[in-house]
N, C-alpha and C positions, 0 to 999 in steps of 0.2 A: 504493500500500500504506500502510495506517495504521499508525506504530511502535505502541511501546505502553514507558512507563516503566520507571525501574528497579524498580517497585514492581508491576510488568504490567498496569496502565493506560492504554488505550486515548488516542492525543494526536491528535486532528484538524490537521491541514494541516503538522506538524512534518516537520523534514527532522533527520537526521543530528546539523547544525551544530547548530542552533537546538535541540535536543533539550538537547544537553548544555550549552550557557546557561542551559537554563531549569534543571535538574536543580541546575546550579550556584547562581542563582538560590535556589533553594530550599532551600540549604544554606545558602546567607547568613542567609536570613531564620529558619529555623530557628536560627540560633547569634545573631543578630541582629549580622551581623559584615560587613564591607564592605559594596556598593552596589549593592543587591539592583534597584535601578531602573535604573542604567545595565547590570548586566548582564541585566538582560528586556526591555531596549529591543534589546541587538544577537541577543538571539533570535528578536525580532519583525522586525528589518532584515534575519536570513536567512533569516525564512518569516513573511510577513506574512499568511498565512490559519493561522497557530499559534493555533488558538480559545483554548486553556491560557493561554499567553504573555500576551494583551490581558489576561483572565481575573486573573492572578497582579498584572499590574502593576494593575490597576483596584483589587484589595483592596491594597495597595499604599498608595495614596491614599485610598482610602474609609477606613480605620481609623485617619489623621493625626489627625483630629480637623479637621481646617482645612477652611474655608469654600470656599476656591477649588481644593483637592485634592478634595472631591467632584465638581465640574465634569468633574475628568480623568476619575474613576471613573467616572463615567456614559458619557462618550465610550466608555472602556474595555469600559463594559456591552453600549456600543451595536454596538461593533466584533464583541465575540466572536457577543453575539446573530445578527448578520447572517451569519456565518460559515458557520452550522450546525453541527452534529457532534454528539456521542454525547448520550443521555440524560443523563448527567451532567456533560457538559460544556454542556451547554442549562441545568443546574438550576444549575452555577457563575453561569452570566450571569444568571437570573432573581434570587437572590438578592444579586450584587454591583447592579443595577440597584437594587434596595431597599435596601440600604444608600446607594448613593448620590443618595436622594431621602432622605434619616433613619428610615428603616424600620429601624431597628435592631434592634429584635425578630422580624421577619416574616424579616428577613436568617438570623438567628441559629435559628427554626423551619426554614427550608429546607435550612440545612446539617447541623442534628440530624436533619432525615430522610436526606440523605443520606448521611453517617457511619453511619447505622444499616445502612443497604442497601450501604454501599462504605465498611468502617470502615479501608480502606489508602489514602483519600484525603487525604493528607495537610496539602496546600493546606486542603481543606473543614474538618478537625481545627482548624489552627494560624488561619484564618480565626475559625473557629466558637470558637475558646477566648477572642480579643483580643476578640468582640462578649461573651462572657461576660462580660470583665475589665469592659470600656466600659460595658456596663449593670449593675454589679454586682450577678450571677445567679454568687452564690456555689457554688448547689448543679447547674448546670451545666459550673462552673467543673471541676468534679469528675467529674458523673457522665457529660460528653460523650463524656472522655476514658475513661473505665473502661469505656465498653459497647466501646467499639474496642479497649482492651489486647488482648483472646484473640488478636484478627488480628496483631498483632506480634512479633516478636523477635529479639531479642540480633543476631540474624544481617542483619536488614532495614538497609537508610542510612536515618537520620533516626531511631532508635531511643529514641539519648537524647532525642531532642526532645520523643516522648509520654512519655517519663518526667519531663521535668522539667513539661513541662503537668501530668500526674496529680498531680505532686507541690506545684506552687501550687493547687490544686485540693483537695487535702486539706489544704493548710494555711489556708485558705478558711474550710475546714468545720473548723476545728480539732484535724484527726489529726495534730499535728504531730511523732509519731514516724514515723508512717509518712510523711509528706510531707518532712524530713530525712533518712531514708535513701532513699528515690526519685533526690530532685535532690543529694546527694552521690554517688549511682550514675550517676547522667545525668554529672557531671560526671570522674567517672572514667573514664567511658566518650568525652565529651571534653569537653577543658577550656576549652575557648569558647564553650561553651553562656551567654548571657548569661541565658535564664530560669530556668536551673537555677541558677546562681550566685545569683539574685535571688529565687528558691522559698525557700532556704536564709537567707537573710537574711532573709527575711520571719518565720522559725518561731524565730528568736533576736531578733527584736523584737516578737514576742507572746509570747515567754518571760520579755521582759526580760534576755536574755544578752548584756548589753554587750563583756562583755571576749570571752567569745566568738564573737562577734557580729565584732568588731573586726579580732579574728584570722583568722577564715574571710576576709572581704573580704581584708587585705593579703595573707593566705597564697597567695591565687591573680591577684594583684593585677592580673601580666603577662599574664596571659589575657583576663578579663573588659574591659580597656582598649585592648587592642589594633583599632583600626580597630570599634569597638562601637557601633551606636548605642542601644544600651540604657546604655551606659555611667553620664553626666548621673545616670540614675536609681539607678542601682548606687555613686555616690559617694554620693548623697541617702540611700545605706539607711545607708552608713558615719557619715555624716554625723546620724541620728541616734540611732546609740549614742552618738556624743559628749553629742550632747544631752541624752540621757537622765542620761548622766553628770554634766554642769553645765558641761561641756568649751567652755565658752565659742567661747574662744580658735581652739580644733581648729574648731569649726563654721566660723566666719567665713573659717581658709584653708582649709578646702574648699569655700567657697563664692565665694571669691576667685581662688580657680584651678579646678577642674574640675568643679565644678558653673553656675558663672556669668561665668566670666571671660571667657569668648569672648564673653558676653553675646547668646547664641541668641536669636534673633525664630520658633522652633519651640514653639508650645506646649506640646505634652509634654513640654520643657527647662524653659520656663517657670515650669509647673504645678509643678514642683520647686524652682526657685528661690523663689519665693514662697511655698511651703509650710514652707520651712524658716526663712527670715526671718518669716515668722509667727509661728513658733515660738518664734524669739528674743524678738521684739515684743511674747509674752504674759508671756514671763518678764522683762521690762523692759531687756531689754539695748539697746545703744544700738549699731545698725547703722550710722550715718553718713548718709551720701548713698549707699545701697544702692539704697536705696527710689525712688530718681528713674530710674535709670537702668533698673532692671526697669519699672516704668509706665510708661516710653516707649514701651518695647517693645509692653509690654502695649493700650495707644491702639487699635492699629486693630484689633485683636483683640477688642477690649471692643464693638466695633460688632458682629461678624458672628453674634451671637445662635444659635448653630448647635449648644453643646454645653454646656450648664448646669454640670458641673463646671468647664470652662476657666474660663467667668463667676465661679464662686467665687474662685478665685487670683487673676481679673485684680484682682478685689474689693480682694483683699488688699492687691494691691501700690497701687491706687489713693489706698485709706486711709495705708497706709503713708507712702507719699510725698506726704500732702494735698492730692491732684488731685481734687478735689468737682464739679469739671464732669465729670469723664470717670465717675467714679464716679454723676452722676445720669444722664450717657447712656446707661451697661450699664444702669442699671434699668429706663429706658423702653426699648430695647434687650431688654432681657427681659420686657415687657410685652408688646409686638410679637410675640415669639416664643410665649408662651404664647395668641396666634393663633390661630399656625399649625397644619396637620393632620398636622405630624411625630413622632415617641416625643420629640423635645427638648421638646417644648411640653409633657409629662406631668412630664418631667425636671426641665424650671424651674419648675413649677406649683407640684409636689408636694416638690420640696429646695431648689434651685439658685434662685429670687429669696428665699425666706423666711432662706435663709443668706447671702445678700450685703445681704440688709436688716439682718441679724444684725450681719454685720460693719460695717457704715455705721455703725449703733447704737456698737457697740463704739468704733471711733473719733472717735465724736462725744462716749464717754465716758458715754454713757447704759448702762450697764451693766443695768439692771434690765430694759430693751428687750430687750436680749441675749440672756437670759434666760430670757424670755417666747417670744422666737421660736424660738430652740432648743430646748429644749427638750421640744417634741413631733414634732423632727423624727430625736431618737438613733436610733429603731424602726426607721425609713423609711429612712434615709440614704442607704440602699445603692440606690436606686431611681434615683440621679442618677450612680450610677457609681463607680468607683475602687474598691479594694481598705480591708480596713480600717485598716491602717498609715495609708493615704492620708485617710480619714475620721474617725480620733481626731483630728485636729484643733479638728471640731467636738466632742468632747468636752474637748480642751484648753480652747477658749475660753468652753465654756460653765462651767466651772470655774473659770476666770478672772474672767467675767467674775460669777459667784457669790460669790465673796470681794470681790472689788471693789466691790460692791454691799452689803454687810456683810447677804448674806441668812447670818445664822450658822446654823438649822438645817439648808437647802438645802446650802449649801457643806461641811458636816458629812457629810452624806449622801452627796451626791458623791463626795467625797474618799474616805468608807470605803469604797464600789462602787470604786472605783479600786483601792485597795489591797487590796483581795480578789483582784482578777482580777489584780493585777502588784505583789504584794507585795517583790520582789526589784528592784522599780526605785529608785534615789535618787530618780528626779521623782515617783513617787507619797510618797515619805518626807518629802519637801520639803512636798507639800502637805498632810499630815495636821499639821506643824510648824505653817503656816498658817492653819489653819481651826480647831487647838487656838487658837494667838493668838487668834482673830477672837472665837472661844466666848469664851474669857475677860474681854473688853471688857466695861467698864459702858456700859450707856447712859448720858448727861448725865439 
């Protein structure tokens, strides 16, 4: 007899045991809380023909970003494949099998169709949203989630979960009243939801809501940290409203204890730590030996050419800590990859080598390169990934490195598109102070 979910979907080869791991399983990764991989491994050890089970742990790794976690994922593709079972449980594995080749977008087509046809699929929803996130398809981000709302409610497990997805999804798209009261519902509804707590952050750091901002993070502090592994990223958002603020000080111990202190060899910890010491490094603050110990990390990771955003960060930290060898292997490194016949090779083509050329520039102090290579890539950016909190970056540095450069009308311009869109920030206040300065300069 085939069970069938708490959600009345059909599970090939589950028993009993293994049912309720997985279910567990998928609470985890919904709230992104405990160890969503040791517990789908002991659902697979009490029914190892669980098509689902291979299925769940294969997206699992295939979404890490990491080079030797696709290997698992395809294993995982190949297990469930051979397994057989339901039409949709067939369409899980063909699309995890594309993902774990870089078919990111082909991955991301097969589960929009199927959320269309089975919008209680929840796996294929929470799969289908991280490939949204990963290729940043903003308006996916959004509308994956909204055509499956009708099929849910209040009363279903895993509730808040499409609410706090709907609600990074509108804050994407810039509804961010409605994408604030979404993922403060998700989080009422429970408070360990790590992407509701982090939808929510998002919509006060494209407001510019620092002290608000500040407060939502501590106020539910003991939640969002508990056994999290979205965590890392949820200090990074705390992390920067300081920023924003000028909060030096405050950056550097969150980045000293719970953003970098463990000093993770995970790239998506990584991609955070280096994004913030970035940060610091445009505004001239003086990190120390920060910078050596994140491009250590970063080294073997700068070889596996597998994810053109990673390559940007590793970028960072490379320059940062003056490691010019490892810095010229990513770029041949990303040469190689723009090869290849994967959606990374469009990735690095079209964002991800023109901005780590960017950044080399920048640290070689050529500023006017900088420049020139950013800025025709603002439009595009979202093609190589990440959310836009995570991609001002490249508008921070190309600002940066515009004053720097004493381009005074460019840097002008800049500055004012900045303070139009976040006039309530002190760091866009900071920089129209700057770019007055710079206008005012006589030439010799």
């Amino acid at each position: 007899m085939i069970l069938r979910d708490n959600l009345d979907l059909p599970v090939t080869g589950a028993t009993g045991e293994a049912l309720q791991h997985y279910e567990q399983a998928l609470h985890e990764l919904q709230c992104f809380i405990g160890d969503p991989v040791a517990t789908i491994d002991r659902a697979i050890a009490a029914a190892p023909g669980f098509v689902m089970a291979h299925v769940f742990k294969g997206f699992l790794f295939g979404l890490a970003t990491e080079r030797e976690a696709s290997a698992v994922a395809a294993d995982c593709a190949a297990a469930a494949a051979s397994l057989g079972g339901t039409e949709r449980e067939m369409t899980h594995a063909a699309a995890l099998g594309h993902l774990s080749r870089g078919g990111w977008h082909q991955a991301g087509a097969i589960l929009e169709d199927l959320t269309i046809d089975v919008p209680r699929d929840a796996l294929a929803l929470l799969a289908g949203h991280q490939i949204d996130f990963f290729t940043g398809n903003a308006r996916m981000l959004r509308d994956r989630i909204a055509r499956a709302m009708p099929a849910w409610s209040a009363a279903m497990r895993g509730y808040h979960s499409i609410l706090a997805m709907q609600a990074f999804g509108y804050e994407e798209t810039a509804d961010y009243a409605r994408a604030e009261a979404l993922g403060r519902r998700a989080i009422d509804l429970q408070p360990r939801d790590g992407w509701a707590q982090h939808a929510v952050a998002h919509v006060m750091e494209m407001q510019s809501r620092q002290r608000d901002g500040i407060a939502w993070m501590r106020g539910n502090e003991a939640q969002w940290t508990k056994e999290n592994f979205l965590q890392v990223h949820n200090w990074w958002h705390l992390a920067l409203f300081h920023y924003d603020l000028g909060e030096a000080e405050e950056v550097l111990a969150l980045y000293d204890g719970p953003i970098y202190g463990a000093r993770s060899t995970l790239a998506l910890n990584m991609v955070d730590a280096s994004a913030i010491l970035w940060r610091l490094h445009l505004g001239g603050v003086d990190v120390g030996d920060r910078w050596a110990a994140l491009a250590a990390n970063w080294t073997p990771k700068g070889r596996a050419g597998n994810y053109a955003f990673n390559d940007a960060h590793a970028m960072m930290a490379f320059v940062g800590a003056g490691r010019s060898g490892a810095a010229d292997e990513l770029l041949e490194v990303q040469r190689e990859a723009m090869a290849a016949g994967d959606d990374n090779a469009a990735f690095t083509r079209d964002v991800g080598h023109p901005v780590c050329l960017a950044i080399r520039a920048f640290g070689d102090g050529d500023y006017a390169a900088a420049v020139r290579l950013l800025r025709p890539l603002r439009a595009i950016a979202h093609r190589f990934g990440g959310s836009h909190a995570q991609r001002d970056v490249i508008d921070l540095t190309l600002i940066e490195a515009a004053l720097r450069s004493g381009q005074k009308a460019l840097a002008s311009a800049l500055v004012a598109e900045r303070f139009a869109s976040r006039p309530d920030s002190p760091l866009s206040a900071l920089f129209v102070r700057r770019a007055d300065a710079l206008a005012a300069t006589q030439v010799p």
